[in-house]
C-alpha positions in Angstrom: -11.0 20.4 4.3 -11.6 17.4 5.9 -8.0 14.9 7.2 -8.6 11.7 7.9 -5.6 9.8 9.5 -5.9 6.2 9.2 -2.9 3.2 9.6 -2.0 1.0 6.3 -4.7 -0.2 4.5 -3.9 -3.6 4.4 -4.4 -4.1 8.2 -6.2 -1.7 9.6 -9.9 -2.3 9.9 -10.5 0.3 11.9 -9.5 3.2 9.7 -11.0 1.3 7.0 -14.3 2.7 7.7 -14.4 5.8 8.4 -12.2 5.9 4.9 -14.6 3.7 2.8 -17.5 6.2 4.3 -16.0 9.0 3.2 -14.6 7.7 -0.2 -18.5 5.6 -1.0 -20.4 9.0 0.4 -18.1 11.2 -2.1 -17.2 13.8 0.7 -13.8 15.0 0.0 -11.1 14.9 2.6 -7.4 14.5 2.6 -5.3 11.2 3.6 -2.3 11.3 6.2 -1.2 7.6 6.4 0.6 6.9 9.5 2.8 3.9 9.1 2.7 0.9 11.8 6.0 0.9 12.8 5.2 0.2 16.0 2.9 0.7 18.7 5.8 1.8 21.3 5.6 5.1 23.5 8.6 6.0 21.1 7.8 5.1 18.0 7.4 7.2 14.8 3.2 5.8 14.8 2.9 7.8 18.1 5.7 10.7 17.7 3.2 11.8 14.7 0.2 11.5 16.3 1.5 13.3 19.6 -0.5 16.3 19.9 -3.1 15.8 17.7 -5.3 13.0 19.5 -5.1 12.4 22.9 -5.6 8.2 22.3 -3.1 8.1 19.8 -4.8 6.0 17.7 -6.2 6.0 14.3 -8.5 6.3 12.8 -8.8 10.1 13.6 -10.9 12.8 11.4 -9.6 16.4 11.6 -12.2 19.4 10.6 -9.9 22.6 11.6 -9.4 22.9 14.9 -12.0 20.1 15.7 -10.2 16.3 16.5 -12.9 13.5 16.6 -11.5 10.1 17.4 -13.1 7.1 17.5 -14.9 5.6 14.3 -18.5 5.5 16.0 -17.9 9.2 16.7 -16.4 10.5 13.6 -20.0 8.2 11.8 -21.9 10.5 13.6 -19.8 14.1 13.2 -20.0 13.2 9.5 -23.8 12.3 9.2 -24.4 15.5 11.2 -21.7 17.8 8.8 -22.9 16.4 6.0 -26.9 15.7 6.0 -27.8 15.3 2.4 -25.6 12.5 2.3 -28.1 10.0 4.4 -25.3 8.3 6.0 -27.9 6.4 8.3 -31.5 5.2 7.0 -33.9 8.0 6.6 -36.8 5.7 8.7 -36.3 6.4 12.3 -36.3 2.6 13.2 -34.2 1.3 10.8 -31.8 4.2 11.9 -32.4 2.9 15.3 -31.2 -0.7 14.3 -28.3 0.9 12.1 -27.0 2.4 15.3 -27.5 -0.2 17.5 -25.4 -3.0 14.9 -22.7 -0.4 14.3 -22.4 -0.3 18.2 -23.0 -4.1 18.5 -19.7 -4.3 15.6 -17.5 -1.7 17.7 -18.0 -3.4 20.9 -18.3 -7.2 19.6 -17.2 -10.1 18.0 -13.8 -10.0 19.7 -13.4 -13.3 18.8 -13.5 -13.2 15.4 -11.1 -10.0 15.6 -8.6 -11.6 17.8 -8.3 -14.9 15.6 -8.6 -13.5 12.1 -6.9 -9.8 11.8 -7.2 -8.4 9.1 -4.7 -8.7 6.5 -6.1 -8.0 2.5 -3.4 -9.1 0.9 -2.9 -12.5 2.2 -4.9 -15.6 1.4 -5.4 -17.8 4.4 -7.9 -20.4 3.9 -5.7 -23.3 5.3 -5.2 -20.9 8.5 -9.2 -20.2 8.5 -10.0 -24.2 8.5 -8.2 -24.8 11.4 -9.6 -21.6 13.3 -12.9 -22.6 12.6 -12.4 -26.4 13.8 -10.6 -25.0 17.0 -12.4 -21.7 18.2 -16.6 -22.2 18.8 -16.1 -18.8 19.9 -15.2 -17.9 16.3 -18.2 -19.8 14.8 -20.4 -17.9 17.4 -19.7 -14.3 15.8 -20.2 -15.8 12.2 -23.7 -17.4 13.2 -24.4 -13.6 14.6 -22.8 -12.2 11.3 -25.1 -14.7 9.5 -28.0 -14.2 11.2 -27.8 -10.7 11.6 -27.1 -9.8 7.6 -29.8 -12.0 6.8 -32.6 -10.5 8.8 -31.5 -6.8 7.3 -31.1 -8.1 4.1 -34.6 -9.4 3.8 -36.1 -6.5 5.8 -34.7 -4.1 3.6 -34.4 -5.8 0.2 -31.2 -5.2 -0.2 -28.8 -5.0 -2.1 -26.8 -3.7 0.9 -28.2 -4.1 5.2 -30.3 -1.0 4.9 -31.1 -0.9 1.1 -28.8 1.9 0.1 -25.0 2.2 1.4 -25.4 3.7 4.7 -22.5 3.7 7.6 -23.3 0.1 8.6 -22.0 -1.5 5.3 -18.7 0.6 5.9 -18.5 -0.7 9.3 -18.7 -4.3 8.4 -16.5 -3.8 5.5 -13.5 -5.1 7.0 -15.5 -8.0 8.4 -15.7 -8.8 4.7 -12.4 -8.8 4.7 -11.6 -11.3 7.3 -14.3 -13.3 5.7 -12.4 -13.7 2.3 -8.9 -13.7 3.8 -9.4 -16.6 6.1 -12.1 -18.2 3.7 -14.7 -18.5 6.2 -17.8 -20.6 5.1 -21.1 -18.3 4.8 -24.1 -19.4 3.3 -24.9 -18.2 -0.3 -26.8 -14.8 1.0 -24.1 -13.4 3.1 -21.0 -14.9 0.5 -23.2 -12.5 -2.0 -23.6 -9.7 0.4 -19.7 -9.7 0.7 -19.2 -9.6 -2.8 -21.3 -6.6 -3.7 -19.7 -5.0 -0.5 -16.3 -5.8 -2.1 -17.9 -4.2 -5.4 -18.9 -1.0 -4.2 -16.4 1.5 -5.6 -14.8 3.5 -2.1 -14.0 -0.4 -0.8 -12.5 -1.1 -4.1 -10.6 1.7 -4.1 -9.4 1.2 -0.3 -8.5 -2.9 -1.2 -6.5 -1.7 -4.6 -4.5 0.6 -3.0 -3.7 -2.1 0.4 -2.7 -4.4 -2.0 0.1 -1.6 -3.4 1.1 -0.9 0.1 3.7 -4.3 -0.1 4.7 -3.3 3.8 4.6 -6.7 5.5 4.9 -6.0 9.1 5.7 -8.9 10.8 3.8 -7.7 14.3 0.7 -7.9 12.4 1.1 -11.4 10.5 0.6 -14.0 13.4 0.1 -17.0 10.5 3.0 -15.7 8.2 6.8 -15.6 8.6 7.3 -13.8 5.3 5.0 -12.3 2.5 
């Protein structure tokens, strides 16, 4: 059996997609939440993950004996373990451009990420005004976002980047997050887009149960002094 560790649901974008992969593809692991206490040498977060992963990070997918760390890499150990579950487009290209806007997510729009963390429970439009009037760099990732989803929307038809749910809708899942948090403005496309991302039953599942979590961690809420 499969063990995915991941970090609360409510802020951490990074375990939510290898979870939302798992939970849309229907490939049955187990859950280990490790809590975000803290991020010190000392703290509980690291004490558990000591020994298991040598980054001590989440998210982190355990198969036996085998760690794989990293969410790129764990993508491609599932889509590998689990073929008949076309995790990436069937067509060699549009695999191609799967890959390469998965790696273009993991390795980009560090702007965007840095000004607008994650945080499903909270509603922040007020905060996502002012972000937008004050960081271009901000704006920049969005116009990529934008123009991005809307070339693979209308090369593929839709409903989702590739047609049918592959790993690059569960990567930019918690961008649809940050999107709706901070109330970011989107054309009507991608605002659509988000919402049948939001729709799809393994996200649904993942924002339900970060909404339960109630755990407001103060190190992660840079706008909010309280819930």
């Amino acid at each position: 059996m499969l063990t995915l560790y991941i970090g609360n649901k409510n802020y951490s974008s990074w375990s939510m997609r290898p979870w939302v992969l798992l939970q849309q593809s229907g490939i049955a692991f187990t859950e280990t939440m490790v809590r975000f206490d803290s991020f010190d040498a000392g703290s509980q977060f690291k004490s558990t993950l000591q020994g298991i992963t040598p980054t001590g990070k989440v998210p982190l997918l355990v198969d036996g004996d085998l760690a794989i760390w990293d969410t790129l890499a764990i993508a491609e150990y599932l889509a590998e373990r689990f073929p008949e579950k076309h995790l990436w487009p069937a067509d060699r290209a549009a695999r191609a451009r799967a890959r390469s806007v998965c790696a273009e997510m993991h390795s980009g729009f560090t702007a965007l990420r840095g000004a607008c963390p994650m945080n499903i429970e909270a509603h922040l439009a007020d905060t996502g005004a002012l972000i937008w009037r004050d960081k271009p760099a901000v704006r920049a990732d969005v116009q990529r976002l934008v123009d991005m989803w809307t070339g693979l929307l209308q090369a593929h038809g839709g409903p989702l980047l590739f047609g049918e749910f592959t790993v690059a809708d569960a990567f930019f899942a918690p961008v649809c997050m940050r999107l709706k948090t901070y109330a970011l403005p989107v054309p009507p496309n991608v605002a659509a887009y988000v919402e049948r991302v939001c729709a799809l039953p393994g996200v649904q599942n993942w924002i339900t149960q970060a909404l339960a979590e109630k755990d407001f961690r103060n190190f992660e809420e840079p706008y909010r002094l309280k819930p």
